[in-house]
PDB file of the backbone (N, CA, C, O) and the ligand in Angstrom, with CONECT records:
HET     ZN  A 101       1
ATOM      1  N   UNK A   1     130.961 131.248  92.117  1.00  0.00           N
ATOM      2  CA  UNK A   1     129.564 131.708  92.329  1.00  0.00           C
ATOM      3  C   UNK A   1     128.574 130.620  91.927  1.00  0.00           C
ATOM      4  O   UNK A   1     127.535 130.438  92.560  1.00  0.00           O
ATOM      5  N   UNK A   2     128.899 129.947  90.925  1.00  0.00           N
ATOM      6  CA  UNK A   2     127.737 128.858  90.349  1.00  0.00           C
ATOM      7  C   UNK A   2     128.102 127.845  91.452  1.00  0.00           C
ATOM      8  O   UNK A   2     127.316 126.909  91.602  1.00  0.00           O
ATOM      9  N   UNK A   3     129.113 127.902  92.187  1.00  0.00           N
ATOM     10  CA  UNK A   3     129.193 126.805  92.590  1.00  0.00           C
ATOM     11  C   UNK A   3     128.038 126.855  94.060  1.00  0.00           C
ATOM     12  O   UNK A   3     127.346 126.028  94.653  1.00  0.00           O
ATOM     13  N   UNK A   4     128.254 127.934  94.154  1.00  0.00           N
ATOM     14  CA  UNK A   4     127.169 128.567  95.632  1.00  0.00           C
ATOM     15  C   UNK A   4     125.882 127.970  95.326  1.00  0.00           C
ATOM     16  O   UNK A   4     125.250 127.156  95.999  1.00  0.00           O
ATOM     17  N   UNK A   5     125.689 128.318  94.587  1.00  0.00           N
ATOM     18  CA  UNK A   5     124.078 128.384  93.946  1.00  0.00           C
ATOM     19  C   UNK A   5     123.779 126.925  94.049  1.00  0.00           C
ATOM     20  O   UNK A   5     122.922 126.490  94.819  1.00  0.00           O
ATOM     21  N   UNK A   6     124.710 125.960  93.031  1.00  0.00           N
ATOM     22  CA  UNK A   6     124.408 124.859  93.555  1.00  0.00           C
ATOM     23  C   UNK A   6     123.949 124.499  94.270  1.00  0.00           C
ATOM     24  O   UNK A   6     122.800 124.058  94.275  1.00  0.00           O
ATOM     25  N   UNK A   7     125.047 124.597  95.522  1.00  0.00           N
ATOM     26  CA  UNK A   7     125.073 123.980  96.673  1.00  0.00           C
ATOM     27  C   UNK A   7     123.603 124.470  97.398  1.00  0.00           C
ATOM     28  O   UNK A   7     122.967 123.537  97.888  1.00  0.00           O
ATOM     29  N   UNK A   8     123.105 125.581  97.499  1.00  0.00           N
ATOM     30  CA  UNK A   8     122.059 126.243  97.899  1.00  0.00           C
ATOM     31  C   UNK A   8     121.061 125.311  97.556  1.00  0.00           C
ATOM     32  O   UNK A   8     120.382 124.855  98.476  1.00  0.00           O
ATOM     33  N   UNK A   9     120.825 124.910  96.290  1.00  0.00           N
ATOM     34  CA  UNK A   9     119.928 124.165  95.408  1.00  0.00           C
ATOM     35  C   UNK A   9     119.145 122.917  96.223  1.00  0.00           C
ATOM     36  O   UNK A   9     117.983 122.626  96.506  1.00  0.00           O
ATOM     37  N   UNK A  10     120.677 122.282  96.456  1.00  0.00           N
ATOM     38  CA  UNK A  10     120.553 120.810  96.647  1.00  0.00           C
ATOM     39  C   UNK A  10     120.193 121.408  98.678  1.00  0.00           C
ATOM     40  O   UNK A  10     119.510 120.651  99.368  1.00  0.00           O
ATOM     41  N   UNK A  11     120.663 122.525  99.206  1.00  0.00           N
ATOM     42  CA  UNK A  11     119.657 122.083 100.566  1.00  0.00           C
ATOM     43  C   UNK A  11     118.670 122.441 100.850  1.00  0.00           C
ATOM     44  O   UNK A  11     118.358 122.149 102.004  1.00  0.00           O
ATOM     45  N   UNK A  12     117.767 123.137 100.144  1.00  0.00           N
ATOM     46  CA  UNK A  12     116.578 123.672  99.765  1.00  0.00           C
ATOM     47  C   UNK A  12     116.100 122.290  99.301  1.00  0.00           C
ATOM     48  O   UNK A  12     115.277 121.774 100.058  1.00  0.00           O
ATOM     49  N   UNK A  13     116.388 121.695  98.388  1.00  0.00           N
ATOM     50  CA  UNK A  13     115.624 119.562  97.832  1.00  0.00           C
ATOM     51  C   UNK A  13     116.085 119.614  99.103  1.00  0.00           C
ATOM     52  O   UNK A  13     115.171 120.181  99.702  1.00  0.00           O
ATOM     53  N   UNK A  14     117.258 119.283 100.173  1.00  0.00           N
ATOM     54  CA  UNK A  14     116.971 118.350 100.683  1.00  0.00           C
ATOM     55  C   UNK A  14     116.023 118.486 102.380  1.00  0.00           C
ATOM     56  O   UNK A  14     115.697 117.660 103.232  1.00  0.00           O
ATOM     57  N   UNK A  15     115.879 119.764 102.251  1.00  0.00           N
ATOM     58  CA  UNK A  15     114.974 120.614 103.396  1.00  0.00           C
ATOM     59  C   UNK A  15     113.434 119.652 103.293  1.00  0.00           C
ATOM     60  O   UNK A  15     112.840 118.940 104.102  1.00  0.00           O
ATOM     61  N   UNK A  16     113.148 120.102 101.713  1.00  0.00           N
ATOM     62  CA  UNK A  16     111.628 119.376 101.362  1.00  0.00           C
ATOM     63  C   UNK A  16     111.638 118.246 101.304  1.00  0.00           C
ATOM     64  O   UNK A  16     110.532 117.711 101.388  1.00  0.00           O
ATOM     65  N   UNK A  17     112.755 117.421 101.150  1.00  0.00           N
ATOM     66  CA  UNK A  17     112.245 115.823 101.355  1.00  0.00           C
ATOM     67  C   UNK A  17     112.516 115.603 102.587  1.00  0.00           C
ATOM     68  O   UNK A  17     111.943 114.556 102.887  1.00  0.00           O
ATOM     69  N   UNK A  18     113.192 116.102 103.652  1.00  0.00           N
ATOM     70  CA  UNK A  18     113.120 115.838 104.916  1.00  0.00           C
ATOM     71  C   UNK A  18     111.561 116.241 106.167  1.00  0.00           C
ATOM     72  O   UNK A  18     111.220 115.815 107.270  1.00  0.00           O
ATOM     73  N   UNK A  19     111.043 117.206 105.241  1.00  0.00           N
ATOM     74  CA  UNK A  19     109.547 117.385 105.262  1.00  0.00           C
ATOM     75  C   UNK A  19     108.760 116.607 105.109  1.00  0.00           C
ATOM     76  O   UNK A  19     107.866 116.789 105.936  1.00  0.00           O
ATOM     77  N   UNK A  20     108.509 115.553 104.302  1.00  0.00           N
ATOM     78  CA  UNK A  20     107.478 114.914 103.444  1.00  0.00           C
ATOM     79  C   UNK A  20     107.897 113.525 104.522  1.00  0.00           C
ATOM     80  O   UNK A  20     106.947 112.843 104.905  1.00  0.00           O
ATOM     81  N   UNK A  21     109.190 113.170 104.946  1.00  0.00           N
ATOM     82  CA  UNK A  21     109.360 112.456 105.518  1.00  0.00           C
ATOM     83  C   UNK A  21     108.437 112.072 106.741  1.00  0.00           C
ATOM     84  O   UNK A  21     107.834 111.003 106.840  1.00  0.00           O
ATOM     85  N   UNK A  22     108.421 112.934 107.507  1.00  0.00           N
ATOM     86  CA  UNK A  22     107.924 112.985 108.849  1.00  0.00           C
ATOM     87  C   UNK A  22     106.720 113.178 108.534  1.00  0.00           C
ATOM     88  O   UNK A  22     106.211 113.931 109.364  1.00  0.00           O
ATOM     89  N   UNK A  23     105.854 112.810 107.577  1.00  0.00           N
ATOM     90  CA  UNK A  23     104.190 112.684 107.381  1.00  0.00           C
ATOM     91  C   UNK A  23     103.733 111.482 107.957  1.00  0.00           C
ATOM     92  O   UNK A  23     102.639 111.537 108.520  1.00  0.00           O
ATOM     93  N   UNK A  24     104.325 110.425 107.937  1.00  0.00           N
ATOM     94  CA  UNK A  24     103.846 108.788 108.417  1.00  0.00           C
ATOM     95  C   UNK A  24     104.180 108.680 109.756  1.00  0.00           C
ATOM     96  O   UNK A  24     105.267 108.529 110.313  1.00  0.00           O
ATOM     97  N   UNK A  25     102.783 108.811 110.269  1.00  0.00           N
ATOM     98  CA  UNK A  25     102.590 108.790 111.869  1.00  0.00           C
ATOM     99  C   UNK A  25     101.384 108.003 112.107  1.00  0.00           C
ATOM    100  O   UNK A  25     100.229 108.311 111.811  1.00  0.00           O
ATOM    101  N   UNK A  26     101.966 106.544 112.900  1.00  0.00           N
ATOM    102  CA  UNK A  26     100.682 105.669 113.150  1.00  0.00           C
ATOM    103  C   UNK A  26      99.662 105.758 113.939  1.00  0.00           C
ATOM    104  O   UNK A  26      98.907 104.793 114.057  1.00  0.00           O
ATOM    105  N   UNK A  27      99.423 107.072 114.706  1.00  0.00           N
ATOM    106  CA  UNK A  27      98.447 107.634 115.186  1.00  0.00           C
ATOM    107  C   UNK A  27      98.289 108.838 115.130  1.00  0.00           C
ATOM    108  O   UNK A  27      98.362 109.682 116.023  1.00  0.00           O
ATOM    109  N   UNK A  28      98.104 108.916 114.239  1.00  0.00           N
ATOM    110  CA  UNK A  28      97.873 110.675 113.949  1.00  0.00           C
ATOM    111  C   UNK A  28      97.076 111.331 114.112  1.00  0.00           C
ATOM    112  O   UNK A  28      96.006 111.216 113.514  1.00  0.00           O
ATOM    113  N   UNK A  29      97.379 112.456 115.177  1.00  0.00           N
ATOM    114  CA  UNK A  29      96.783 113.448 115.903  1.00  0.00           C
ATOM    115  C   UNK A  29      96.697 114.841 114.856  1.00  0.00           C
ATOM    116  O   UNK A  29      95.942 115.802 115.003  1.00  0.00           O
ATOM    117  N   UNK A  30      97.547 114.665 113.939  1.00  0.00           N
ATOM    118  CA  UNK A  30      97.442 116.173 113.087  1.00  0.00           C
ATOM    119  C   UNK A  30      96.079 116.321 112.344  1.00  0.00           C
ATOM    120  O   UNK A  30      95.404 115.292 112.299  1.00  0.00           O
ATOM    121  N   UNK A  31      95.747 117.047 111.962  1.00  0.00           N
ATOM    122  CA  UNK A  31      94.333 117.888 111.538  1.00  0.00           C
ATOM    123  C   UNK A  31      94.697 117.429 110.209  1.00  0.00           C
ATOM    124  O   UNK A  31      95.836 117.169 109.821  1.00  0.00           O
ATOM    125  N   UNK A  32      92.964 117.311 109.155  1.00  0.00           N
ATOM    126  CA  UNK A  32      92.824 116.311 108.323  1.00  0.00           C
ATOM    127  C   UNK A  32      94.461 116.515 106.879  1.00  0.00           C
ATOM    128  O   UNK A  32      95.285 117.401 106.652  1.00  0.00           O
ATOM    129  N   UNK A  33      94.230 115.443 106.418  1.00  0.00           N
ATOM    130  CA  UNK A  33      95.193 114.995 105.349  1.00  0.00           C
ATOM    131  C   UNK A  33      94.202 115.535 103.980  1.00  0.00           C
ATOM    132  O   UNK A  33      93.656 114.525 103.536  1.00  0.00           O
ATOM    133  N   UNK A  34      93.834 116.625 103.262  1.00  0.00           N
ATOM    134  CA  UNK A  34      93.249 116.754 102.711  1.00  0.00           C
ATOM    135  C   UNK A  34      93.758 115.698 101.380  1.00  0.00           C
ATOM    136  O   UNK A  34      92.995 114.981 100.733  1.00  0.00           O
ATOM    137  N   UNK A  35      95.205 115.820 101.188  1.00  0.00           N
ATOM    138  CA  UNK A  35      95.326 114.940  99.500  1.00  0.00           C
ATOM    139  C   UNK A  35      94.927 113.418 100.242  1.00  0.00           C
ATOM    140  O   UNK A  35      94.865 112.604  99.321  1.00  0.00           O
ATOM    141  N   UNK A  36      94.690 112.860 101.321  1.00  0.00           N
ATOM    142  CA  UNK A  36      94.755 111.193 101.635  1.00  0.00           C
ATOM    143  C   UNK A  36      93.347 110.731 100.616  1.00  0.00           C
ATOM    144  O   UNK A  36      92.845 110.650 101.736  1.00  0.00           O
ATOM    145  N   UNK A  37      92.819 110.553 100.138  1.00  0.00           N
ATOM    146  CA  UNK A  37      91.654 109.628  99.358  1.00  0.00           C
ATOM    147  C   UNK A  37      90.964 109.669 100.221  1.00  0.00           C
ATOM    148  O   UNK A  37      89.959 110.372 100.111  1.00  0.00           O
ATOM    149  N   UNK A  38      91.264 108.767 101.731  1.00  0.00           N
ATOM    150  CA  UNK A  38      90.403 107.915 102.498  1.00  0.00           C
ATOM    151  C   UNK A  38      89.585 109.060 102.603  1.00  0.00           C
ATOM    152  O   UNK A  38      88.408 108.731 102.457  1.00  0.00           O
ATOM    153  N   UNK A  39      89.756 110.512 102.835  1.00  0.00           N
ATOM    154  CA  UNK A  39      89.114 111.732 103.912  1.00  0.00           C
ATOM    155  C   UNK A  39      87.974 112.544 102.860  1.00  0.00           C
ATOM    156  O   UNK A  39      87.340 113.589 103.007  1.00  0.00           O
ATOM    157  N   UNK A  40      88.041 111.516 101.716  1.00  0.00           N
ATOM    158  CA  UNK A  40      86.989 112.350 100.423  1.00  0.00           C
ATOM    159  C   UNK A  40      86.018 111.050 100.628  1.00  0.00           C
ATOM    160  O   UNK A  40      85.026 111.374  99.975  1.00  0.00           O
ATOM    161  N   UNK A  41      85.744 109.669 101.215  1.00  0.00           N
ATOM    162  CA  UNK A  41      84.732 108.935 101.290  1.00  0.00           C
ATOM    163  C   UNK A  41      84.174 109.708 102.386  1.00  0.00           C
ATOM    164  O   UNK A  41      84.646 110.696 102.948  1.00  0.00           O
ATOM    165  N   UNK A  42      82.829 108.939 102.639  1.00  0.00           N
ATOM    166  CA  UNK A  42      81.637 109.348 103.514  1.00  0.00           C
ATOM    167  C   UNK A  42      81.242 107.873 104.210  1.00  0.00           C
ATOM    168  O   UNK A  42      80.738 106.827 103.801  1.00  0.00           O
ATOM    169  N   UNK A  43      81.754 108.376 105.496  1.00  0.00           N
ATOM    170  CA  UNK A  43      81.460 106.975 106.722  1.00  0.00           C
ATOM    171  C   UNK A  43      80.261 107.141 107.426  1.00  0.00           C
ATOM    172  O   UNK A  43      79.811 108.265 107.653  1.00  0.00           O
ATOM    173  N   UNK A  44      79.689 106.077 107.802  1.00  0.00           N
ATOM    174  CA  UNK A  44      78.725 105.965 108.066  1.00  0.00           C
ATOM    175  C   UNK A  44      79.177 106.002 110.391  1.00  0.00           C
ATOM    176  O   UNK A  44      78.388 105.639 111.264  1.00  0.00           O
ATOM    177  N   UNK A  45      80.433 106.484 110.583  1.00  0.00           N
ATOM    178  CA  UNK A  45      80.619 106.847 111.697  1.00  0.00           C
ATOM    179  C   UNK A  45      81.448 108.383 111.718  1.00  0.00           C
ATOM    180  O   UNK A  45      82.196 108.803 110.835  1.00  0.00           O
ATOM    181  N   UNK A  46      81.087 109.043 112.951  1.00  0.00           N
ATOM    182  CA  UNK A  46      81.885 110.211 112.861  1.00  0.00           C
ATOM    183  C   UNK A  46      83.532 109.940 113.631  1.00  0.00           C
ATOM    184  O   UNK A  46      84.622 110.226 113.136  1.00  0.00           O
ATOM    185  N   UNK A  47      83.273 109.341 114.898  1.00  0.00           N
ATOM    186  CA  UNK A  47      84.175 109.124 115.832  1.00  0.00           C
ATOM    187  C   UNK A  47      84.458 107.399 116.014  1.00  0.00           C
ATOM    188  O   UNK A  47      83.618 106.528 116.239  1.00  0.00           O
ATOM    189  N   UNK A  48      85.813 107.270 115.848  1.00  0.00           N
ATOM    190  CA  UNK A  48      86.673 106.448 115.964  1.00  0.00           C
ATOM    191  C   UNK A  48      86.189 105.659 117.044  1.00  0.00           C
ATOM    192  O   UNK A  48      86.214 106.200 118.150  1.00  0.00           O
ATOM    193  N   UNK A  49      85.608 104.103 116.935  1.00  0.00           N
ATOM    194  CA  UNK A  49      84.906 103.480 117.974  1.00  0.00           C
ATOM    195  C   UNK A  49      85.627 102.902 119.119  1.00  0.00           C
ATOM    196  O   UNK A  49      85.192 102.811 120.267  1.00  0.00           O
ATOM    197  N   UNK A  50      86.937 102.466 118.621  1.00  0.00           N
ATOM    198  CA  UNK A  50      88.084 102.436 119.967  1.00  0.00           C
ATOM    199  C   UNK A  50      88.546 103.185 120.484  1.00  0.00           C
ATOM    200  O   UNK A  50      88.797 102.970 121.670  1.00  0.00           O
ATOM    201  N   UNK A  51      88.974 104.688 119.788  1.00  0.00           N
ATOM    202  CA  UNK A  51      90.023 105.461 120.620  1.00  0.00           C
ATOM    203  C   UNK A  51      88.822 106.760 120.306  1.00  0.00           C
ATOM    204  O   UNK A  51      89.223 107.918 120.415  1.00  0.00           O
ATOM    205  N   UNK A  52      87.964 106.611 120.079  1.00  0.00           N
ATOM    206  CA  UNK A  52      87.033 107.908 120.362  1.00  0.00           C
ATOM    207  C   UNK A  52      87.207 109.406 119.663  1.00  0.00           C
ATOM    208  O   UNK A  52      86.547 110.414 119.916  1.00  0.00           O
ATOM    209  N   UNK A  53      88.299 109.251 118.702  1.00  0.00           N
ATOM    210  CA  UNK A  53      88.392 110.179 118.107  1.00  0.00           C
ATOM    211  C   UNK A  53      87.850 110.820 116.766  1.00  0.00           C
ATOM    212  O   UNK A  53      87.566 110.120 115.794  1.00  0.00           O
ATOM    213  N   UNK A  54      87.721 112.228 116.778  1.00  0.00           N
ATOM    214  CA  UNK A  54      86.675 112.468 115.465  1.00  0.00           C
ATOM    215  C   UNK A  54      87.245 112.560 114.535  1.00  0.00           C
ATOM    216  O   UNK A  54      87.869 113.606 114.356  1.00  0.00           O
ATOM    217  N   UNK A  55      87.283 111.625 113.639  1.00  0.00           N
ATOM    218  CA  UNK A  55      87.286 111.303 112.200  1.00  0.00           C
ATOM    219  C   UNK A  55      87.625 112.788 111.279  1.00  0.00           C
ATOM    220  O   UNK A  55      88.598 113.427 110.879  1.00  0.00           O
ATOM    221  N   UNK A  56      86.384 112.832 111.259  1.00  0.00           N
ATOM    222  CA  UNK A  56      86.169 114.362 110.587  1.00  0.00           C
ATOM    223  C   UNK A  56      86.758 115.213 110.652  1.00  0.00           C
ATOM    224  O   UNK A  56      86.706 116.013 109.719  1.00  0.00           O
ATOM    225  N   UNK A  57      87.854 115.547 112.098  1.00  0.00           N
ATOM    226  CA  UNK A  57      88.699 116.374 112.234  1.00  0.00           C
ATOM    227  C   UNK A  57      89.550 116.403 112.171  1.00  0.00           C
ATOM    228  O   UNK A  57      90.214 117.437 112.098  1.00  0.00           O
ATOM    229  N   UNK A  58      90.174 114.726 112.167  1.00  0.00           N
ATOM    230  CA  UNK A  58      91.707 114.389 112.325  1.00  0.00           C
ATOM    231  C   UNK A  58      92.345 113.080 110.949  1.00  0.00           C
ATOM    232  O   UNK A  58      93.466 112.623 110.729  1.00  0.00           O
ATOM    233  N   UNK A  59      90.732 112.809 110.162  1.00  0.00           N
ATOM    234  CA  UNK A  59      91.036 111.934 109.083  1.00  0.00           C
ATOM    235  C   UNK A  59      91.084 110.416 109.432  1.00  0.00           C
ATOM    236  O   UNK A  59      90.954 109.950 110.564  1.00  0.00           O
ATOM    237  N   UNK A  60      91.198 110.038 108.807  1.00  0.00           N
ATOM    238  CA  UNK A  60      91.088 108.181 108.071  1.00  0.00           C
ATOM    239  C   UNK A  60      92.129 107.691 107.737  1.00  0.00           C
ATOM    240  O   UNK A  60      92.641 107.925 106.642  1.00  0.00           O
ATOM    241  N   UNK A  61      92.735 106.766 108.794  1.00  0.00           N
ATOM    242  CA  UNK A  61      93.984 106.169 107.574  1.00  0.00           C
ATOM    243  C   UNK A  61      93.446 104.571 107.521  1.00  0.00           C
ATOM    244  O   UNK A  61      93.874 103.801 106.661  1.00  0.00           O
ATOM    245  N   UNK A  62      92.670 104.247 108.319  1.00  0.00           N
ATOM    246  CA  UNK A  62      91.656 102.407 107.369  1.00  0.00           C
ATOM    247  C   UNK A  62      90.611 102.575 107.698  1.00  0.00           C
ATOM    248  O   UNK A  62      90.129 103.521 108.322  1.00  0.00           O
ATOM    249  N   UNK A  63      90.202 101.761 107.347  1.00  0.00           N
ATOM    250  CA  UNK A  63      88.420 101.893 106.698  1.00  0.00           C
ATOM    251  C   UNK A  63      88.204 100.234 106.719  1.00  0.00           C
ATOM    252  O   UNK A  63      89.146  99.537 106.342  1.00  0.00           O
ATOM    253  N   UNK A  64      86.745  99.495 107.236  1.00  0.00           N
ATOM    254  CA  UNK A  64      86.066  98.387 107.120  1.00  0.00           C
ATOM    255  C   UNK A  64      84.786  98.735 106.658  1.00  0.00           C
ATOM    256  O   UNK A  64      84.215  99.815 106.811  1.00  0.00           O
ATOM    257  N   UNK A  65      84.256  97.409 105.897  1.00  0.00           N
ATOM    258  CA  UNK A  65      82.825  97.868 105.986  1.00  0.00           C
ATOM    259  C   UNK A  65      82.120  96.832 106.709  1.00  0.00           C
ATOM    260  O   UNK A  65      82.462  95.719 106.310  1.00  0.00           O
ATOM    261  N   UNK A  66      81.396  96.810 107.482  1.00  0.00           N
ATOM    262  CA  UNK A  66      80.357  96.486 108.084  1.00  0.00           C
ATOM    263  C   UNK A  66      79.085  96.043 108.271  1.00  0.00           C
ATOM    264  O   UNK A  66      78.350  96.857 108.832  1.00  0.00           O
ATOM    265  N   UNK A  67      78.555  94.897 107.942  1.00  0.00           N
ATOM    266  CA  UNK A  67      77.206  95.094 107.494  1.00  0.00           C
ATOM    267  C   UNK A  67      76.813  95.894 106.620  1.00  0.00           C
ATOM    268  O   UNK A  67      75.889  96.679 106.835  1.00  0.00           O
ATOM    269  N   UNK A  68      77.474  95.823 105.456  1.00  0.00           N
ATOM    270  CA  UNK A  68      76.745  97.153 104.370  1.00  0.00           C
ATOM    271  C   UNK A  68      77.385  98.884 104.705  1.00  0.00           C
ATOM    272  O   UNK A  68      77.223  99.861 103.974  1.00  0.00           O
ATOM    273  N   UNK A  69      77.874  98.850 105.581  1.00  0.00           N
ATOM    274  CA  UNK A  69      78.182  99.863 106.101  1.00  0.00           C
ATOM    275  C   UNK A  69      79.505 100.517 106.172  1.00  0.00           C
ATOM    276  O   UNK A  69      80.301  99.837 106.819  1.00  0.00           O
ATOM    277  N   UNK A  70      79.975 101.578 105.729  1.00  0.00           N
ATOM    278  CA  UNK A  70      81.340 101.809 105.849  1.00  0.00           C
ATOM    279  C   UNK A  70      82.094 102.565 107.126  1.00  0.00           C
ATOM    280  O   UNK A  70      81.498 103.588 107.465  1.00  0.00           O
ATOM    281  N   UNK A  71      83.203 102.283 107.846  1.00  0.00           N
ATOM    282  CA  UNK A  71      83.070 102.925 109.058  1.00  0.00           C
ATOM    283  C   UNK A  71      84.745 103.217 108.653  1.00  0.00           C
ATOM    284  O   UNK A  71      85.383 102.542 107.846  1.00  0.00           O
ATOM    285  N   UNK A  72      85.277 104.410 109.438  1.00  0.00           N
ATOM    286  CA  UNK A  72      86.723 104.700 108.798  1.00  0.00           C
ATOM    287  C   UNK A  72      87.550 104.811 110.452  1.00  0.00           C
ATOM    288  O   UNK A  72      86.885 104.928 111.482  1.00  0.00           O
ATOM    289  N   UNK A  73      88.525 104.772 110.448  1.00  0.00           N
ATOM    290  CA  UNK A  73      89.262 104.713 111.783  1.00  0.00           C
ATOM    291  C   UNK A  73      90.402 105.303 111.822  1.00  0.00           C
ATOM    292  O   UNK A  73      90.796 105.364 110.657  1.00  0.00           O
ATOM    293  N   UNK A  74      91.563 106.030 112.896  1.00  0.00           N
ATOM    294  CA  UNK A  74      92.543 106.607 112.407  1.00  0.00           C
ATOM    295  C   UNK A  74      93.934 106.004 112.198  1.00  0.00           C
ATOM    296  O   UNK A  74      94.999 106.486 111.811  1.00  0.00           O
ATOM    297  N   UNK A  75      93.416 104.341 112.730  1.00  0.00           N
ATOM    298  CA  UNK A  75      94.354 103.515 112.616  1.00  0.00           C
ATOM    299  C   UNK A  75      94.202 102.270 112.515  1.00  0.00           C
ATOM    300  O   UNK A  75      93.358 101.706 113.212  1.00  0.00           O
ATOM    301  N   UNK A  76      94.991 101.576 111.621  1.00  0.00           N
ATOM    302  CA  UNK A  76      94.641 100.070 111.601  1.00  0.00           C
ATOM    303  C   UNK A  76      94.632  99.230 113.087  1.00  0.00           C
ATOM    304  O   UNK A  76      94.304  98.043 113.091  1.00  0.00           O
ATOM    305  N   UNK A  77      95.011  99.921 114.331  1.00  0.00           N
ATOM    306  CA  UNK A  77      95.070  99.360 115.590  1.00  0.00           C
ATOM    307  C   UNK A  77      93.399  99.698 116.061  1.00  0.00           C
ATOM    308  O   UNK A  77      92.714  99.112 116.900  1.00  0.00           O
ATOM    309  N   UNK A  78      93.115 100.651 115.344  1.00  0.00           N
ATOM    310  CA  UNK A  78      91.968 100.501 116.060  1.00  0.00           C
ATOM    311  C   UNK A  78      90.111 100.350 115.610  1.00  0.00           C
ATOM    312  O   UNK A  78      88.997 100.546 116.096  1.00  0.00           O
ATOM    313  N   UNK A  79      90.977  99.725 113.990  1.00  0.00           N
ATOM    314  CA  UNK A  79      89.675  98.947 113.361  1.00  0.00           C
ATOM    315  C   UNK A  79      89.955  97.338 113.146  1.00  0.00           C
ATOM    316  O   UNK A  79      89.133  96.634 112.560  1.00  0.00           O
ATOM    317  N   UNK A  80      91.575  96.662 113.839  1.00  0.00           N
ATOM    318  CA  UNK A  80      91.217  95.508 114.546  1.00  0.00           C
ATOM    319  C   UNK A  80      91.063  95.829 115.456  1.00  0.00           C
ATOM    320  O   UNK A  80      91.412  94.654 115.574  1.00  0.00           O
ATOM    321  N   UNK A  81      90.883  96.234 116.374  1.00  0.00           N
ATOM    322  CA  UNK A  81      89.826  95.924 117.772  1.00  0.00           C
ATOM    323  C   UNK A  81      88.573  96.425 117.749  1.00  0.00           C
ATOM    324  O   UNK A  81      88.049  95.991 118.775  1.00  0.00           O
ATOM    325  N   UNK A  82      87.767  97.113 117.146  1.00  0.00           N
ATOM    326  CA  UNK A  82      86.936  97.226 116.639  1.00  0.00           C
ATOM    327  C   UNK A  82      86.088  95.508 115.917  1.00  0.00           C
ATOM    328  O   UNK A  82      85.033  94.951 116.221  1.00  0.00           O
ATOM    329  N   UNK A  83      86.959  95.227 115.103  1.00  0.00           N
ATOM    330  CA  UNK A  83      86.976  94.109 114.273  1.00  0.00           C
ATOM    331  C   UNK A  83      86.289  92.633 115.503  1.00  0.00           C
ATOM    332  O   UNK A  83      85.411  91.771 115.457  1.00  0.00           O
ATOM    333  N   UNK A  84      87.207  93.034 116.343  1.00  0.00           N
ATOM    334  CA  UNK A  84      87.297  91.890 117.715  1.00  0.00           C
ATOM    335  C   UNK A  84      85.860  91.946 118.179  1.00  0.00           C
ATOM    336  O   UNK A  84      85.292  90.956 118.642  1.00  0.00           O
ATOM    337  N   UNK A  85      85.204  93.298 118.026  1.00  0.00           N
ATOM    338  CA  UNK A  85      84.210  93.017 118.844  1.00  0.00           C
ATOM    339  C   UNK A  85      82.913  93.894 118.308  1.00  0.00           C
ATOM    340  O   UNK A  85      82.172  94.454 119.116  1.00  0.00           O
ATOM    341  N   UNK A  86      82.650  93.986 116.553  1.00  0.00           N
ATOM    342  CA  UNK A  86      82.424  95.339 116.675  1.00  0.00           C
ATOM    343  C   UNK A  86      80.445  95.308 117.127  1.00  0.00           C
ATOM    344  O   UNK A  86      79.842  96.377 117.214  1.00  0.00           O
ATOM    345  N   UNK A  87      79.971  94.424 117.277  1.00  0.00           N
ATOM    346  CA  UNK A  87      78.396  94.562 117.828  1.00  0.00           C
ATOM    347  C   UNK A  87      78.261  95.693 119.125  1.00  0.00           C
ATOM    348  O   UNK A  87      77.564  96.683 119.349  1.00  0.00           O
ATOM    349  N   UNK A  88      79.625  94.756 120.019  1.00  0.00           N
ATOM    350  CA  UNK A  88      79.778  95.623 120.966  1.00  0.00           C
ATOM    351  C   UNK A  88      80.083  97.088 120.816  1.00  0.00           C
ATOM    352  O   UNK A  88      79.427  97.770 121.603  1.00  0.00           O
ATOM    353  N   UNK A  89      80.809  97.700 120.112  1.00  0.00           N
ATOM    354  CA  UNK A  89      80.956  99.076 119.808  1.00  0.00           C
ATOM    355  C   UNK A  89      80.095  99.444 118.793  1.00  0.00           C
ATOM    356  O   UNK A  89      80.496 100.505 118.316  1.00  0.00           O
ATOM    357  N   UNK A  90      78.667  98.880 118.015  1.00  0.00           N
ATOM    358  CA  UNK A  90      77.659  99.485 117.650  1.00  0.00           C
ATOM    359  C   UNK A  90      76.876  99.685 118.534  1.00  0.00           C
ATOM    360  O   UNK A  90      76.436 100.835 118.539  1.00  0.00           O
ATOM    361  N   UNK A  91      76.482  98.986 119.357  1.00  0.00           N
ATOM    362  CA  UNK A  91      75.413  98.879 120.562  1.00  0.00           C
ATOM    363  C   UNK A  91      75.787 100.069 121.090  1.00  0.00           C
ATOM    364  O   UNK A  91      74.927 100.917 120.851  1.00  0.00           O
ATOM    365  N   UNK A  92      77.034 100.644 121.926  1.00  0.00           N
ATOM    366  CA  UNK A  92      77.393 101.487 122.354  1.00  0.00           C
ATOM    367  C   UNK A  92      76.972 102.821 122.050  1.00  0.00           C
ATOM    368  O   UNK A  92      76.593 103.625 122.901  1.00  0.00           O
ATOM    369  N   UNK A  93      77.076 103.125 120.338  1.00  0.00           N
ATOM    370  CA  UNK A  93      76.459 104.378 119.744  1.00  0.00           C
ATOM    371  C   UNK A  93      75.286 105.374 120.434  1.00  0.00           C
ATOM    372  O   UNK A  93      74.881 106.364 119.825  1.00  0.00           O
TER     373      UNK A  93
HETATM  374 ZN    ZN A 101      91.688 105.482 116.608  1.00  0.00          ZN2+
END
């Protein structure tokens, strides 16, 4: 019987770390990351200037600042290209 229990133990741990796993997604479409840090600053953009997506709804995983300015993005792919050109994607606003 103890030995059941054990065994029960260890696939219940290994259920939840196979969970936590599948969190790192380099474009992430899932709805905000409340524990991420980045999603408790305040950007001075709402929507993602390359891929157009809202921040606010879907979170921050990098961040530049800008002229004084902080702007957050949902991916490092798309605050270098941003980076590449970003006058051009202020003008745009
Ligand atoms: Zn993006």
């Amino acid at each position: 019987m103890k030995k059941l229990i054990l065994m029960l133990f260890t696939i219940v741990l290994f259920s939840c770390n196979k969970k936590e796993e599948t969190h790192s997604v380099e474009h992430s479409t899932s709805l905000i990351d409340t524990k991420n840090p980045l999603n408790k600053l305040k950007y001075d953009n709402k929507i993602d200037f390359y891929c157009k997506m809202d921040i606010t709804k879907y979170g921050v995983s990098d961040t530049t600042h800008y002229k004084g300015k902080l702007y957050g993005f949902c991916a490092k792919m798309c605050k270098d290209e941003f980076l590449k050109n970003p006058e051009m994607y202020l003008a745009k606003k």
